[in-house]
N, C-alpha and C positions, 0 to 999 in steps of 0.2 A: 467395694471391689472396684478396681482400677479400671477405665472406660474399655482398654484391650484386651483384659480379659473378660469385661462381658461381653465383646465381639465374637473373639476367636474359642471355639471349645477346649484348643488345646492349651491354650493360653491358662483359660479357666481352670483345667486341670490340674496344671502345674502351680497357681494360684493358693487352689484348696489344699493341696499336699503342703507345699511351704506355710499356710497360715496355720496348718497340724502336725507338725514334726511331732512334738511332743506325745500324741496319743499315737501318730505312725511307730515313731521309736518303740514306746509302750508295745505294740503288736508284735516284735521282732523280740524283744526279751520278755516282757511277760508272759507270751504264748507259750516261751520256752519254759518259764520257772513254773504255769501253770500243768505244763508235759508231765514234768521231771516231779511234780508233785504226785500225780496221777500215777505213776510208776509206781514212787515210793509208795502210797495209798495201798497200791495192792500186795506190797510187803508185810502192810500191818498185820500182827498178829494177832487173836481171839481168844486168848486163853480166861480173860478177865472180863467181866461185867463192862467197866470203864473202855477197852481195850475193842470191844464188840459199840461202846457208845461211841468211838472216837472215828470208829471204820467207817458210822453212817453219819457221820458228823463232816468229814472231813470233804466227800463230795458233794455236799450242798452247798459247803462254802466253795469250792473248785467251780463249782454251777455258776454262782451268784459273780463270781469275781472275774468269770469268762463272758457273760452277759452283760456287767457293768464295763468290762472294756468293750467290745462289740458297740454299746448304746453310746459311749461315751466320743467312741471315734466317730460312727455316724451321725452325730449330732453338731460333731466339731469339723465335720465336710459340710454340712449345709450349710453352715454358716445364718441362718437362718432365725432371729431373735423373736420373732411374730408367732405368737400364740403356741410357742413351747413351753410342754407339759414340763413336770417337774421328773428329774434324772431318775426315781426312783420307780413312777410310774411309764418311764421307759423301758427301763429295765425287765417290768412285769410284763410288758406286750412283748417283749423279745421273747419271752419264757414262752409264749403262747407258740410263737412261728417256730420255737424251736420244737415244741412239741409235733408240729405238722409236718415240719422236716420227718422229726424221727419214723412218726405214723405210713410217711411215703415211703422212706426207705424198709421200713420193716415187710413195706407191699412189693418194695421192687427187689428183697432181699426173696421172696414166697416167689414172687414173677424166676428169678432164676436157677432157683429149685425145679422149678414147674418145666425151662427149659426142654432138656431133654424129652421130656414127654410129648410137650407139645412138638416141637421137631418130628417126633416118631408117626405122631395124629397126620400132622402135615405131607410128611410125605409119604404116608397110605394112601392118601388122596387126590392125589396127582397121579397120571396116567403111567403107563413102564415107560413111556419112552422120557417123560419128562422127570422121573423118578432118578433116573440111570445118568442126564445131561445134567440140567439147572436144579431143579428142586431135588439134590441128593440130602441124604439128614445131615451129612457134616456141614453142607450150604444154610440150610435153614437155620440149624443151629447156632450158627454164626452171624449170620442178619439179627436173630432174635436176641443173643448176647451184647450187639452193638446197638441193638436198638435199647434195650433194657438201660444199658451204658448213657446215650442219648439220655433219657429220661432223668437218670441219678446224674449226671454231672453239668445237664446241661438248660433240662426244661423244667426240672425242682427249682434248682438256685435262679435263673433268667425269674420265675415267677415271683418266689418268694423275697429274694432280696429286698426288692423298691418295696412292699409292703414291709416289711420289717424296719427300713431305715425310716419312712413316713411315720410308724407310731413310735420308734425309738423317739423321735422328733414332735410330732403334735396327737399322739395316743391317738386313739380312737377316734378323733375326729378328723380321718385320714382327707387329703386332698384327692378325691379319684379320679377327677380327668384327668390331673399331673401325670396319674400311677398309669390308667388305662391308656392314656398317650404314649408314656415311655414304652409300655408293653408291646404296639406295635411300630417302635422305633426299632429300625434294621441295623442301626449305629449299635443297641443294645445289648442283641442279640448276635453280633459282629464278637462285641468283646466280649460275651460268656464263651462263645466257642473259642475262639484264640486262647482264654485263660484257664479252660478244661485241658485244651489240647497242650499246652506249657505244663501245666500245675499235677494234670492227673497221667494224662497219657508218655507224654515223654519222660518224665520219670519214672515211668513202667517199668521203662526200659535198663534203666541204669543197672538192675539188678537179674538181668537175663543170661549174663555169659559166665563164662568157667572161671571160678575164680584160679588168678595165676600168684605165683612169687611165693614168698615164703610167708608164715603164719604173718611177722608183723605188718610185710607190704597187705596182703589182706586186712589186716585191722582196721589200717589207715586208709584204704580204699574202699571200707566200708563206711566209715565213719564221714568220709571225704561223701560220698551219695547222701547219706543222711543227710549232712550238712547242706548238699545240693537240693536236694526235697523237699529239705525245709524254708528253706530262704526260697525258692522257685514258689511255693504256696503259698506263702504270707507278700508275697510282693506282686502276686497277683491277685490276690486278695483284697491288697489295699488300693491299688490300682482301679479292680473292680465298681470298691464301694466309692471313691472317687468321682469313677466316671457315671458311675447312676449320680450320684449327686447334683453333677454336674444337667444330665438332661432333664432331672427333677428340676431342676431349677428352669433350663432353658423351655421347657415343655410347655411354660403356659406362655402363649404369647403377649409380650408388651403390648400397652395404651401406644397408640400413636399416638405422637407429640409435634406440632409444628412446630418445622422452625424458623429461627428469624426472618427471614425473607418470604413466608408464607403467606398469603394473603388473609387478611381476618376481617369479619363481617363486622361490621361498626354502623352505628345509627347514621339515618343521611343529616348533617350538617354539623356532626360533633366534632372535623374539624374546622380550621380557619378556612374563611373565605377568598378562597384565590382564583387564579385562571382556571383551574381546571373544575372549579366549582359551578353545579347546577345550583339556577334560582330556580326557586317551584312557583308558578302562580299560586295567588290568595284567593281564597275562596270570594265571591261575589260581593257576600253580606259584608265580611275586612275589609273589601277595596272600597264600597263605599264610604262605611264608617270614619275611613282612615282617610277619603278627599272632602266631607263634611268636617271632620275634627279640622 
């Protein structure tokens, strides 16, 4: 790595993205053909033994090949040759964080269910006057939705990410000050929220209003959001895993190194003897010996 970008983060950034075009690329079309797979998949039909083996067949391979890219570009941001595992035992520790992902969200899928209820709990319990002002149920209910929200877009992925690209990269034998450093870096947490509020929340939006024109301007102004949605999420995506990379790396601090003109301790008299040289007296017993000899 160039001495400027291991100075400047952004430098660095920009660094690791150009030295991985090739697996960035990969993320912007394979994501696609891995989509459009996933579509087709649940097209397949089950009338046949084979037909029923190919249905449970084909999302393992869709698993495996959406995992092997994820470990493949996170590996190719670190840049990072020292005691990396082998690709395939990356691959399997991804499988693991992906299942935690799921596990959380199927809690924060149960947490939003539960909404309403709670809302209702909540504002029984609050006074009439405060019932009627701040704590009404559509209030509550709406903190509790955003907050849920929070949780799925912002403090699942902030956490799990750097643990996932750490054993994409050296397995199990994860570096954890690196991780638990980056965790309370406010740089890090800066860009999950920025790349929620791009990736999830404004493309919310695209699909809110009445659609206008005739059937084909519709088409193409659906297809036009798609389009927008999908590039807006993979480009923050990869942005994402870049810039953890990047504090993964910055997070442990360098050996201080002197330099040139730094003062260094050296034995007294190893160099030559000049002006600015101290003579040491001889010890008593030398000075004799040496006006005898």
């Amino acid at each position: 790595m160039s001495d400027v970008a291991a100075t400047n983060p952004s430098n660095d950034l920009f660094h690791r993205l150009r030295t991985s075009l090739a697996w960035i690329a990969a993320q912007f079309w394979a994501t696609l053909v891995l989509v459009l797979a996933g579509a087709a998949w649940t097209r397949l039909p089950d009338s046949y033994a084979w037909q029923v083996g190919l249905s449970l067949f084909v999302p393992l391979v869709l698993l495996a090949a959406a995992l092997l890219l994820q470990a493949g570009t996170m590996r190719k941001l670190l840049h990072d040759e020292k005691s990396r595992v082998h690709l395939t035992l990356g691959v399997l520790t991804l499988l693991v964080w992906a299942a935690i992902v799921w596990a959380a969200w199927a809690l924060l899928d149960w947490c939003s269910d539960q909404i309403p209820e709670w809302a209702g709990y909540l504002n029984s319990r609050a006074s009439a006057h405060m019932r009627a002002t701040l704590f009404t149920y559509d209030h509550i209910q709406s903190w509790l939705t955003i907050l849920v929200w929070i949780f799925r877009w912002i403090v699942v992925p902030a956490k799990v990410i750097p643990y996932a690209m750490g054993s994409a990269q050296w397995g199990w034998l994860l570096p954890w000050r690196k991780i638990i450093r980056l965790l309370f870096n406010w740089r890090w947490w800066l860009a999950v929220v920025v790349a929620a509020l791009l990736a999830v929340e404004w493309p919310s939006h695209f699909f809110t209003g009445e659609p206008l024109g005739t059937v084909s301007h519709q088409v193409w102004a659906v297809m036009l959001k798609l389009a927008g949605t999908y590039l807006l999420a993979i480009v923050c995506w990869v942005f994402l895993l870049a810039w953890c990379a990047v504090l993964l790396c910055r997070s442990e601090p360098a050996a201080e190194k002197p330099s040139d003109d730094s003062l260094v301790p050296a034995p007294v008299g190893a160099g030559p003897l000049g002006e600015d040289s101290v003579r040491l007296p001889l010890p008593e017993g030398d000075d004799n010996s040496s006006r005898n000899a």
